[in-house]
NUTIPA-754261 format. One record per residue (C-alpha): residue number from 1; residue in one letter; x, y, z. Coordinates in nm, 3 decimals, always signed. Example, Ala and Ser with C-alpha at 12.3 -4.5 7.8 and 13.67 -1.06 7.14 Angstrom:
{1; A; {+1.230; -0.450; +0.780}} {2; S; {+1.367; -0.106; +0.714}} 
# end
This chain:
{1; X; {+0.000; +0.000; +0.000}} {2; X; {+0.266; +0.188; +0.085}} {3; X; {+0.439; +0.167; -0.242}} {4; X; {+0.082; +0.262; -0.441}} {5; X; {+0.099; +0.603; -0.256}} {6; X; {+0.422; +0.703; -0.330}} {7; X; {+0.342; +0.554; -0.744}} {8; X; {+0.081; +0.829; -0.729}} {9; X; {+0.285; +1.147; -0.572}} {10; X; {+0.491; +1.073; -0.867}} {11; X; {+0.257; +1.050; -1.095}} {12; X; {+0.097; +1.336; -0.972}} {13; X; {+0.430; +1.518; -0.980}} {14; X; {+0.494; +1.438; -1.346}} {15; X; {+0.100; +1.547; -1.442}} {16; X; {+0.188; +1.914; -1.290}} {17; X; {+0.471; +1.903; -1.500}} {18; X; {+0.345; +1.812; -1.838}} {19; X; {+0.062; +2.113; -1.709}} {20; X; {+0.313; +2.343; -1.694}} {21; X; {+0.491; +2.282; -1.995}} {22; X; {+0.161; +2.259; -2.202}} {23; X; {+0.045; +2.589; -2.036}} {24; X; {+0.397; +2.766; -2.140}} {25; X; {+0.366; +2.647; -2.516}} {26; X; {-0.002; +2.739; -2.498}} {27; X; {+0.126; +3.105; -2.355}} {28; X; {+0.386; +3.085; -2.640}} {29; X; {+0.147; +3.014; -2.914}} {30; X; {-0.119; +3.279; -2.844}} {31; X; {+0.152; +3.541; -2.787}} {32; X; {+0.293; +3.456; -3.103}} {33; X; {-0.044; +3.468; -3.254}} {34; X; {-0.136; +3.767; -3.073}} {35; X; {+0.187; +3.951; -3.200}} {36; X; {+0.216; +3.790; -3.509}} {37; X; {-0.147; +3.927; -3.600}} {38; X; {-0.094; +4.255; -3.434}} {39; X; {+0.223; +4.250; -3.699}} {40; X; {-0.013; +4.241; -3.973}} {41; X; {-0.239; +4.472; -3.889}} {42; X; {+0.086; +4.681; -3.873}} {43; X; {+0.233; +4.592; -4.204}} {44; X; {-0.139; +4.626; -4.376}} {45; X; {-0.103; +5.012; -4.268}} {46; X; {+0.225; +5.036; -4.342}} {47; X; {+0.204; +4.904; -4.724}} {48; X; {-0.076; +5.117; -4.766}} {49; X; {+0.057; +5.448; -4.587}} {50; X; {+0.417; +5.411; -4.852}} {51; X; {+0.212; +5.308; -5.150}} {52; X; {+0.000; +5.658; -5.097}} {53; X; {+0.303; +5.834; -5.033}} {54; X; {+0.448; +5.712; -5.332}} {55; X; {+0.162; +5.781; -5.515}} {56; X; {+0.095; +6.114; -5.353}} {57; X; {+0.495; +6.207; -5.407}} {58; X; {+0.424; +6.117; -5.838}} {59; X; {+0.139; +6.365; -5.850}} {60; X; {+0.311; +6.641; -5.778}} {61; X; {+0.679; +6.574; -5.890}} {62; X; {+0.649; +6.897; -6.144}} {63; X; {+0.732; +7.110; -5.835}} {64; X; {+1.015; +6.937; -5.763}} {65; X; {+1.114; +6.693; -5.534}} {66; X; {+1.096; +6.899; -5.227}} {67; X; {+0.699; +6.948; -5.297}} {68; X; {+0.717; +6.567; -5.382}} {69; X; {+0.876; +6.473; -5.015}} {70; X; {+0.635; +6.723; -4.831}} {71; X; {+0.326; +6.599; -4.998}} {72; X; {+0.441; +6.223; -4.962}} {73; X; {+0.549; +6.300; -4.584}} {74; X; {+0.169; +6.410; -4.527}} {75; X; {-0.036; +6.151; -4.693}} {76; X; {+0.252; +5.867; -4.506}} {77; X; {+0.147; +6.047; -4.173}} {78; X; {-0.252; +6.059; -4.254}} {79; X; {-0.245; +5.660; -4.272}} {80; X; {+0.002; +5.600; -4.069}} {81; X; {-0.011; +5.792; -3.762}} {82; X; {+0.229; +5.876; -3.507}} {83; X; {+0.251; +5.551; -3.226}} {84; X; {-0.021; +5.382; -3.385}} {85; X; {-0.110; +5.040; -3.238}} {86; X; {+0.236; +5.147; -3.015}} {87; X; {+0.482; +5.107; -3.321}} {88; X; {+0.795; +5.244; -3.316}} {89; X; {+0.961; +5.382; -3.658}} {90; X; {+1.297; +5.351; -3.758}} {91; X; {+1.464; +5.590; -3.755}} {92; X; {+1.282; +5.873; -3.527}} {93; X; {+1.091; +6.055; -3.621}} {94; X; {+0.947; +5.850; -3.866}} {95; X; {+0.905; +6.005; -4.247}} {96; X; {+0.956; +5.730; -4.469}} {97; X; {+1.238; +5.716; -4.714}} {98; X; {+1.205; +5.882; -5.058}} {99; X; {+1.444; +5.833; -5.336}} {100; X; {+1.435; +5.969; -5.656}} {101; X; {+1.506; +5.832; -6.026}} {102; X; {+1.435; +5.849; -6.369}} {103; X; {+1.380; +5.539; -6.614}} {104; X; {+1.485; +5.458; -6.940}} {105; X; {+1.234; +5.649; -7.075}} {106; X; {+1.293; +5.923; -6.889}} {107; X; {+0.937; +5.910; -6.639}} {108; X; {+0.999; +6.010; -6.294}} {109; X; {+1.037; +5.706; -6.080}} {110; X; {+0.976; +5.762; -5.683}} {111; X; {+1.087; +5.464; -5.429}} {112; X; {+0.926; +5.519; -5.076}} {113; X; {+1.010; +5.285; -4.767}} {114; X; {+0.969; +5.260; -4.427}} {115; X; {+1.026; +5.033; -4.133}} {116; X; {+0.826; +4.986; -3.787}} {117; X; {+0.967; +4.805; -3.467}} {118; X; {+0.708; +4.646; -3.294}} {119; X; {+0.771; +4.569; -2.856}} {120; X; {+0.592; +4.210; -2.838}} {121; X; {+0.400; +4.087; -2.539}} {122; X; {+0.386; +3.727; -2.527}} {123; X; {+0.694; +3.625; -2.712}} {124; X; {+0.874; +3.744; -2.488}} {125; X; {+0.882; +3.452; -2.345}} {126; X; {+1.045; +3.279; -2.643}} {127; X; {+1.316; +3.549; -2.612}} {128; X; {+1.165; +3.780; -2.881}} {129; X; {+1.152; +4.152; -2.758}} {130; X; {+1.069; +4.268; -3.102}} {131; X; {+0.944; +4.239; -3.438}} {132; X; {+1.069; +4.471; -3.746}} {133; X; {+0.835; +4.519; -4.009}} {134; X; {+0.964; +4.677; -4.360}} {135; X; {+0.708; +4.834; -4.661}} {136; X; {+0.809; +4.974; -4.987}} {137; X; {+0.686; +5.090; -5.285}} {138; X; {+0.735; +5.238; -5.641}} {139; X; {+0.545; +5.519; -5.825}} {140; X; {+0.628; +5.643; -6.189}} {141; X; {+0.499; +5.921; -6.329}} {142; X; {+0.493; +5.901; -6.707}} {143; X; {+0.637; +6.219; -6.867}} {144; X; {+0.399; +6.401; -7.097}} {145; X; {+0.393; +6.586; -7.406}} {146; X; {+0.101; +6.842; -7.400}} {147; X; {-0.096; +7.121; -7.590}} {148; X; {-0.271; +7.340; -7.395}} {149; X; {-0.547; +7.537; -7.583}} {150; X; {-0.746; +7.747; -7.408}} {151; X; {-1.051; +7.985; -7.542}} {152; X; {-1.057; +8.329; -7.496}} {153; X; {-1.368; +8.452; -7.682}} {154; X; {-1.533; +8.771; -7.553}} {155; X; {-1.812; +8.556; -7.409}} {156; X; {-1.610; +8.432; -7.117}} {157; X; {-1.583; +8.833; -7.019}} {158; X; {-1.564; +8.871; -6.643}} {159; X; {-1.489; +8.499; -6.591}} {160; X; {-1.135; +8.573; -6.764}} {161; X; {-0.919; +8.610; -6.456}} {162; X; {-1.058; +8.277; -6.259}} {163; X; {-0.983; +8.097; -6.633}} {164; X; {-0.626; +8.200; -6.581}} {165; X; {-0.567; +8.182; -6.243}} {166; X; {-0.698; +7.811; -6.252}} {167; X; {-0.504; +7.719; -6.599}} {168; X; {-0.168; +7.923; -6.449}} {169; X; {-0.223; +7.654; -6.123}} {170; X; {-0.274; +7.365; -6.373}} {171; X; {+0.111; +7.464; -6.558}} {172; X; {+0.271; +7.514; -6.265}} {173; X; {+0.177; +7.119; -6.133}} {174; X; {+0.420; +6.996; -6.473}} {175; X; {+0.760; +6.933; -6.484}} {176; X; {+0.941; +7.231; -6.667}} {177; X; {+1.298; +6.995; -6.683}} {178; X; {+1.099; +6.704; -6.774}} {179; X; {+0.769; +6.740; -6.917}} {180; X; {+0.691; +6.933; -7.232}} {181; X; {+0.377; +7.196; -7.305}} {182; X; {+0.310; +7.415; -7.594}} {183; X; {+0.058; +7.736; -7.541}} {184; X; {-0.197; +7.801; -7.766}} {185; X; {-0.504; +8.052; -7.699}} {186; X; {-0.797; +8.140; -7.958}} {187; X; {-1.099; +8.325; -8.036}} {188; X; {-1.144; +8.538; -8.362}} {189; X; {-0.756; +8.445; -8.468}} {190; X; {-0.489; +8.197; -8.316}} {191; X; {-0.220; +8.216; -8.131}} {192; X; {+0.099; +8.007; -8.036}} {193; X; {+0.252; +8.171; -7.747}} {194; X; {+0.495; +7.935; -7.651}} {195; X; {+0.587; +7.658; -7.922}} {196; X; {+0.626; +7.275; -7.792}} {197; X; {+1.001; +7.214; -7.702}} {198; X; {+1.151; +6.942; -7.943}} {199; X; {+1.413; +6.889; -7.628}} {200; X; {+1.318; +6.854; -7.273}} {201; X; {+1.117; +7.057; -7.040}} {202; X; {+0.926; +7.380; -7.132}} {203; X; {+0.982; +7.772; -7.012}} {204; X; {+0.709; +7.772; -6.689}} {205; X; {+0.767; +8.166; -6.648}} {206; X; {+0.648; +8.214; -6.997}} {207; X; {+0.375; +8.011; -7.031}} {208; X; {+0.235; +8.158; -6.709}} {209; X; {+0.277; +8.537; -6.879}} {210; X; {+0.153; +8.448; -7.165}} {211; X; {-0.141; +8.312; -6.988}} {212; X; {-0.194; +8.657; -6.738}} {213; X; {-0.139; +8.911; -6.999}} {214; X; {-0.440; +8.779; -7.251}} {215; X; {-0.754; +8.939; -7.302}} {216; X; {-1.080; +8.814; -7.366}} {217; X; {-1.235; +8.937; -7.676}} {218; X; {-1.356; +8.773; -8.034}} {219; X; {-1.570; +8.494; -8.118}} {220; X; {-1.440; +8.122; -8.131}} {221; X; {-1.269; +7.936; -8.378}} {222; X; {-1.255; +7.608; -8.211}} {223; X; {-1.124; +7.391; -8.534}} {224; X; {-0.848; +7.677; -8.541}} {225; X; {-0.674; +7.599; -8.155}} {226; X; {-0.742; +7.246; -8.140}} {227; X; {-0.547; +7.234; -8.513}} {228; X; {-0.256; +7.394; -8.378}} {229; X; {-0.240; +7.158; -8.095}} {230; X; {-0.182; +6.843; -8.275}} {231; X; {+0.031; +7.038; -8.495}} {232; X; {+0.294; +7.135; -8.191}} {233; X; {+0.273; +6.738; -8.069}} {234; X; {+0.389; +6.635; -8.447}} {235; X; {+0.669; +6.845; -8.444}} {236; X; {+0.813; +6.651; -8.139}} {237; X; {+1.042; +6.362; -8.341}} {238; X; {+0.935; +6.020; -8.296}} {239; X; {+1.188; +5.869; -8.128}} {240; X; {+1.164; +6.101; -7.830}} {241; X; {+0.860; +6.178; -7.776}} {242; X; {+0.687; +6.119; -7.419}} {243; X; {+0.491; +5.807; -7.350}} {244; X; {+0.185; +6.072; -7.274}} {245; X; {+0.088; +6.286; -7.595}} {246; X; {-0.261; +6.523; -7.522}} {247; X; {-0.445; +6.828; -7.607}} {248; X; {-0.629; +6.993; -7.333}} {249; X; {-0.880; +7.220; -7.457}} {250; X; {-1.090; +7.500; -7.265}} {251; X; {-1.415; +7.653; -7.376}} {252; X; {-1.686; +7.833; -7.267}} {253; X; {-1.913; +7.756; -7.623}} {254; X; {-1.961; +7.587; -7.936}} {255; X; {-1.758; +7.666; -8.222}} {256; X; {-1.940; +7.926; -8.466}} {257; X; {-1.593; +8.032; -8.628}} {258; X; {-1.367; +7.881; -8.905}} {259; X; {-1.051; +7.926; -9.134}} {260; X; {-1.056; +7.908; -9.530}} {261; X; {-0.978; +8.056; -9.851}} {262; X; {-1.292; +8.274; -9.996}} {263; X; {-1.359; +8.478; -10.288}} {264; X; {-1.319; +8.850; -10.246}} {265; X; {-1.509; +9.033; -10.511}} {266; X; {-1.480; +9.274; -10.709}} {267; X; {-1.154; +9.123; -10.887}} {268; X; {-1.239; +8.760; -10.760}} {269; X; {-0.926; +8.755; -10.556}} {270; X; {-0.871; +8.524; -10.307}} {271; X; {-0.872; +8.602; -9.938}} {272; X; {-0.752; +8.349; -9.669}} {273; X; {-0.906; +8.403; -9.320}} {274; X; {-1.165; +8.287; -9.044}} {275; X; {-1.522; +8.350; -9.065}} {276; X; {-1.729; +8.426; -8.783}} {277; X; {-2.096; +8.364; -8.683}} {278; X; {-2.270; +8.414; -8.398}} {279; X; {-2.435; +8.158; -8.151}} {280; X; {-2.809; +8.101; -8.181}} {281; X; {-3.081; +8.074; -8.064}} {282; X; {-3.109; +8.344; -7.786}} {283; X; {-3.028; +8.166; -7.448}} {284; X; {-2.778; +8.416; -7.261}} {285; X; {-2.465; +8.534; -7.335}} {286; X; {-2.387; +8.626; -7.625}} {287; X; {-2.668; +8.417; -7.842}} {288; X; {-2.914; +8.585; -8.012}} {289; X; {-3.248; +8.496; -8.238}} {290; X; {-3.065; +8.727; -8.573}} {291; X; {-2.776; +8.555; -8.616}} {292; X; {-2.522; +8.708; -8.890}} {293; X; {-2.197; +8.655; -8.999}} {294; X; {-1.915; +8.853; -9.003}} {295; X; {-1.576; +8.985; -9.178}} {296; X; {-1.291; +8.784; -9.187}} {297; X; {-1.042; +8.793; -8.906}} {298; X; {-0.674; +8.676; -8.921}} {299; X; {-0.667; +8.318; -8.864}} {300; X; {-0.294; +8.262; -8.694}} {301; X; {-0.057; +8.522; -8.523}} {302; X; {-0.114; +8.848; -8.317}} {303; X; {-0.339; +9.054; -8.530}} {304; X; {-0.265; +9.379; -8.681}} {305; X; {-0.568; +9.550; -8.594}} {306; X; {-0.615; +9.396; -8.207}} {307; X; {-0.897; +9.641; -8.140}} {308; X; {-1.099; +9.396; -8.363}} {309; X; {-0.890; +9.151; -8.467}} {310; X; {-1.033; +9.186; -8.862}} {311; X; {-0.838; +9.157; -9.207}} {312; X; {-1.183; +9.335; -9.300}} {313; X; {-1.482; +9.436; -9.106}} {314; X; {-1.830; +9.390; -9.151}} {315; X; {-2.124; +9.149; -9.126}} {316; X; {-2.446; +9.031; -9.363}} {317; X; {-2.756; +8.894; -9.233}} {318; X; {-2.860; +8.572; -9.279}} {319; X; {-2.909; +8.580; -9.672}} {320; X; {-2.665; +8.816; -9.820}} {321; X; {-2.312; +8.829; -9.879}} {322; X; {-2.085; +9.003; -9.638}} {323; X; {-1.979; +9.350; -9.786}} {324; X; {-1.667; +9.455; -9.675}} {325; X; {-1.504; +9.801; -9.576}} {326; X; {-1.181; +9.762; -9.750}} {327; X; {-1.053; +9.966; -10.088}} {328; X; {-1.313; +9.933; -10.334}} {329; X; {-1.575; +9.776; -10.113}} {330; X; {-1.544; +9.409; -10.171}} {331; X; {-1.752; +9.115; -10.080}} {332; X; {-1.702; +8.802; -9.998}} {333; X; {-1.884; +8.592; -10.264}} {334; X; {-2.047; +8.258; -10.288}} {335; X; {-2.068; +7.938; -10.340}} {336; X; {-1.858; +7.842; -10.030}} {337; X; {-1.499; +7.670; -10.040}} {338; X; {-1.595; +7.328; -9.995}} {339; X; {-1.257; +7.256; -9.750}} {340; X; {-1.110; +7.472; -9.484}} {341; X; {-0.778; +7.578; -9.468}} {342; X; {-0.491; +7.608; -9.237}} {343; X; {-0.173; +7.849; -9.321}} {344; X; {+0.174; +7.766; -9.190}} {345; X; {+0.159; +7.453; -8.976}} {346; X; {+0.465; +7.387; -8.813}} {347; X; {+0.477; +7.004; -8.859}} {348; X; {+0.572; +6.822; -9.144}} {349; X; {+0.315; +6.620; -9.355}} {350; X; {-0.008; +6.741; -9.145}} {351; X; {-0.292; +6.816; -9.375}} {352; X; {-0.383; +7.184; -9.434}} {353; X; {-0.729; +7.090; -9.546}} {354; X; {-1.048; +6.921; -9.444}} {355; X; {-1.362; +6.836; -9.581}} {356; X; {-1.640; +7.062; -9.396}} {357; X; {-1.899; +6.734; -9.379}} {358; X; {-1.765; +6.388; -9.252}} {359; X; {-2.060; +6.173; -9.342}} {360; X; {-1.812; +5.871; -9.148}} {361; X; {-1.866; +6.063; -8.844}} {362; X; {-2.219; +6.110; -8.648}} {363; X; {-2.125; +6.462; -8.554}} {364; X; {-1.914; +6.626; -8.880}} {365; X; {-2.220; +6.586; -9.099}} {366; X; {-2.437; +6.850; -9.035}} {367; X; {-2.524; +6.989; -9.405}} {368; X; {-2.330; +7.308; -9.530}} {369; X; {-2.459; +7.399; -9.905}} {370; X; {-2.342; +7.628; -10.113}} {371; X; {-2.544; +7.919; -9.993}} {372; X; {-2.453; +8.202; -9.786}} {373; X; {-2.631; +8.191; -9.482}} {374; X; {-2.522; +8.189; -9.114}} {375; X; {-2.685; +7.791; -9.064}} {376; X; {-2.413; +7.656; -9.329}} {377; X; {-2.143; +7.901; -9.193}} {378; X; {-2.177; +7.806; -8.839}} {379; X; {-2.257; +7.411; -8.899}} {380; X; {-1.887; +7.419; -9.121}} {381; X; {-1.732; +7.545; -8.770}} {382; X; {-1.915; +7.262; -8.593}} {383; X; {-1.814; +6.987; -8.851}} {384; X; {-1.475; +7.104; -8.872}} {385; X; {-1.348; +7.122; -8.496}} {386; X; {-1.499; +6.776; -8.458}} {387; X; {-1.335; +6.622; -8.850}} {388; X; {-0.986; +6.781; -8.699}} {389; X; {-1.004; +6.601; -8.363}} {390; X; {-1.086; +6.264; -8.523}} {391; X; {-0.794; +6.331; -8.701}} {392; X; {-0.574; +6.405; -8.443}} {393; X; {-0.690; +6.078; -8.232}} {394; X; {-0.611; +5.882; -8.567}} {395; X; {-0.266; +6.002; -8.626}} {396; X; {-0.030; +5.728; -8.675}} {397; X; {+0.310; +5.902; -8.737}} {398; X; {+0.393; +5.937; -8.379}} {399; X; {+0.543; +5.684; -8.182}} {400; X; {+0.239; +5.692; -7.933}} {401; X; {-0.127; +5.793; -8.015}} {402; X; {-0.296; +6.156; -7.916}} {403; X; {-0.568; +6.145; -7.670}} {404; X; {-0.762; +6.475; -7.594}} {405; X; {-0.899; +6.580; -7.250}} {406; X; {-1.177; +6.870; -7.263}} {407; X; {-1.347; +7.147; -7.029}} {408; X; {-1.635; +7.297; -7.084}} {409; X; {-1.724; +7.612; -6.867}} {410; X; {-2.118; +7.750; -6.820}} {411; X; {-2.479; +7.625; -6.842}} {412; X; {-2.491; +7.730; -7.177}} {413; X; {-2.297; +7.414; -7.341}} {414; X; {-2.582; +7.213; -7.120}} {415; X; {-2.847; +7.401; -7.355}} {416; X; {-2.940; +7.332; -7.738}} {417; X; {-2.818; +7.527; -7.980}} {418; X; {-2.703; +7.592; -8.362}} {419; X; {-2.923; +7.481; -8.650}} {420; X; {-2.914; +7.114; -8.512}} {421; X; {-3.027; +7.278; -8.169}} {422; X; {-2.794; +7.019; -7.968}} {423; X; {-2.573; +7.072; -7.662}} {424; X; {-2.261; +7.192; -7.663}} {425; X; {-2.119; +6.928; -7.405}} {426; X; {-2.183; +6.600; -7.683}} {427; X; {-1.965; +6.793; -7.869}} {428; X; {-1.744; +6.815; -7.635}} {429; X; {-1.740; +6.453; -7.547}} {430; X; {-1.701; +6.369; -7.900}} {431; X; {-1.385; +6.533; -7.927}} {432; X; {-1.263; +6.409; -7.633}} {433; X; {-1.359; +6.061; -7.703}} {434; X; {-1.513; +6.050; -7.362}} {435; X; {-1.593; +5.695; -7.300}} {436; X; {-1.929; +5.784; -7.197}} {437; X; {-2.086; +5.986; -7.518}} {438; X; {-2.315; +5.721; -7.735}} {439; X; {-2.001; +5.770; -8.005}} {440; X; {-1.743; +5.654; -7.814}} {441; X; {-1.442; +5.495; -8.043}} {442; X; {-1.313; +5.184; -7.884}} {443; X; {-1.054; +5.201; -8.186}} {444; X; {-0.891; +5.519; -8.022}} {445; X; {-0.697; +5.688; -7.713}} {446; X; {-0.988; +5.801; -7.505}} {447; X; {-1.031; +6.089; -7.336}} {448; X; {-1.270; +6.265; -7.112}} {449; X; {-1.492; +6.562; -7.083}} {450; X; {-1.535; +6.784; -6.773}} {451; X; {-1.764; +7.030; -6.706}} {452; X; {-1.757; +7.346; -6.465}} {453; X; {-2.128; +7.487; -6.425}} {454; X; {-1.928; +7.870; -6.295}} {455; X; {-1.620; +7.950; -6.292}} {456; X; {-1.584; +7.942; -5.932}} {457; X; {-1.526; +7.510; -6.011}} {458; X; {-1.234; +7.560; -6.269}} {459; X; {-0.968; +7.502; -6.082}} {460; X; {-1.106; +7.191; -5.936}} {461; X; {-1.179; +7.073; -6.271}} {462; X; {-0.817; +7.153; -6.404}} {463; X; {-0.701; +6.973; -6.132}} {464; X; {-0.905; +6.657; -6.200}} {465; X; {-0.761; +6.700; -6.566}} {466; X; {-0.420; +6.665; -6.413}} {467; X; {-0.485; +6.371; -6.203}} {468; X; {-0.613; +6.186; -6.518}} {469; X; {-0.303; +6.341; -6.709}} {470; X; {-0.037; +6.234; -6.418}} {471; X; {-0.187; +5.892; -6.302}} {472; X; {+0.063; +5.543; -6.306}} {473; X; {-0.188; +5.341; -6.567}} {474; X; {-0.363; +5.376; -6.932}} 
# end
């Protein structure tokens, strides 16, 4: 009996043990769980705070990498906050680590990492004080070849200054060592202010002058701007050109305005120039139930006469010719040229003349005849701006293909209007190639179409333009 008792002591002895040592892994296996899972909830954070500094870092790499570390810095901080779930960073303080590069292709390449030290509980007991969790990631931001053509027809009037405050803030986002962008402004008559750079970069200062000293005056001669646009991307050789070729165009209308060669009578001479309409049907603005047409008006360059911008004055109503006050009184005679035209491009091989119907597209056929009244006149300007961005979208000679990105500005382009009565913003979207509009092309770049009801939302919708402009995918 005596022997039994002791046989269970010891048995009981070795239970307590095996107890023990089951209740220490036990300990050892939640705290690792515990701490392994609070170590990725940490890392979760952490990926995402570096990927959005990354990303936030590639938005704004136009204004340098300074701007780039600030604005990464903040968005890191924002998701990752300052002891959260009692991390420590390494080092401290805890900004992650930015480095900057640029790729083959010359993009702006931004590497952000960070690392977090993380005092364990439970594992302690295994001998593990710590765990060190490490994040990284890449952003590229592809460099970009743009046209920026902006409308400065009298009809914008008091809205001018917010139009270039908001288009001066969408320059200055770019990269002027990197990045290239042409100027070109319109209304009556074009103008290239600051030519696309065939090298590198593009002069900030002067695009932003060029942008506060214009005026708003003239009608708008849509076709005109967005022409010169895709001219200054061709003239970019193919074999450096960025992986990001656009036009951005800004308007505050339809087009009623348009460039060709007309006969001047008497003497049937030629005269080269753009025609001008007005908008109709009264709705605001500048629209009005007698629409007429008026002289011609230089079609590229300054103009010699700024006060009104004309080669020759004067206007017709809607069923007469346009007499003009010019030596010997001429007049612009009919039937109309059946093609625009387009005087000095700057590119080689670009086509200097359109057809003014497109039956191939649903908006370039709206009917111009022969006669001169203000519907065929100001359906030609419609047609045309609309045949010239198809173009552009379809232009194979570059080593990349053109997408276009518009902005509308006003109620007005909500309303119907012209001859066809229809709304300014499909036409918009057309030329854009906004993925949304019934006549979307799947066969080229699209684009997209934005819309500021005042011009109190401009600069907001700039900036969207840039964030489509500067994101990492197609």
């Amino acid at each position: 009996m005596e022997y039994i008792r002791n046989k269970d002591k010891k048995e009981r002895g070795i239970a307590l043990f095996w107890v023990a040592a089951v209740l220490v892994l036990l300990l050892a296996f939640s705290g690792l769980a515990i701490d392994l899972g609070r170590g990725y909830l940490v890392k979760a954070h952490l990926s995402k705070a570096v990927d959005g500094a990354a990303l936030a870092a590639a938005r704004v790499i136009g204004n340098g990498q300074s701007a780039a570390t600030t604005e990464a810095n903040k968005i890191f901080r924002a998701n990752f906050p300052d002891g959260f779930l009692g991390v420590r960073l390494v080092p401290n303080p805890y900004p992650p680590s930015l480095a900057f590069s640029t790729d083959a292709e010359g993009s702006n390449v931004i590497d952000v990492s960070s690392t977090a030290a993380i005092d364990t509980t439970f594992m302690r007991i295994a001998g593990f004080n710590n765990l060190t969790v490490r994040s990284s990631s890449q952003a590229a931001r592809r460099l970009v070849d743009m046209s920026l053509v902006i409308d400065k027809s009298g009809s914008i009037g008091s809205d001018w200054p917010l139009v270039q405050a908001a288009a001066t803030d969408f320059v200055e986002s770019f990269d002027d060592t990197q990045d290239r962008i042409s100027l070109i402004m319109y209304s009556s008559n074009t103008v290239v202010f600051d030519p696309i750079n065939t090298g590198r970069g593009f002069n900030k200062s002067s695009l932003t002058g060029h942008i506060a000293a214009g005026t708003s005056q003239g009608f708008t001669a849509t076709s005109e701007g967005l022409y010169r646009g895709w001219d200054e991307l061709r003239r970019v050789p193919s074999n450096t050109q960025s992986g990001l070729r656009v036009i951005v165009l800004f308007t505050d209308g339809s087009p009623n305005s348009w460039s060709g060669n007309f006969t001047v009578a008497p003497g049937s001479s030629a005269a080269q120039g753009v025609i001008n309409t007005n908008d109709f049907p009264a709705q605001g603005g500048n629209s009005t139930n007698t629409p007429q047409m008026f002289g011609l008006t230089q079609t590229l360059g300054t103009p010699s006469n700024p006060a009104n911008q004309s080669l020759w004055s004067g206007q017709s109503t809607a069923s007469s010719n346009i007499d003009l006050s010019w030596t010997g009184t001429p007049r612009i005679d009919f039937p109309l040229p059946t093609q625009s035209f387009h005087p000095t491009p700057s590119s080689a091989g670009i086509p200097t003349q359109f057809n003014l119907v497109d039956s191939s597209l649903v908006g370039g056929d709206r009917p111009v005849g022969t006669a001169p009244t203000v519907r065929n006149m100001n359906n030609a300007a419609r047609n045309l701006v609309e045949i010239i961005a198809n173009q552009a979208r379809s232009d194979t000679s570059g080593a990349h293909r053109i997408r276009i990105y518009t902005l509308g500005l006003g109620v007005l382009l909500t309303l119907p209007g012209g001859a066809p009565m229809e709304r300014g913003d499909d036409i918009l979207k057309r030329i854009a190639n906004d993925p949304s509009s019934p006549n979307f092309n799947p066969a080229q770049k699209p684009g997209q179409y934005f819309f500021a009801g005042d011009a109190t939302q401009l600069d907001a919708a700039f900036k969207a333009i840039r964030s489509q402009i500067t994101r990492l995918t197609e």
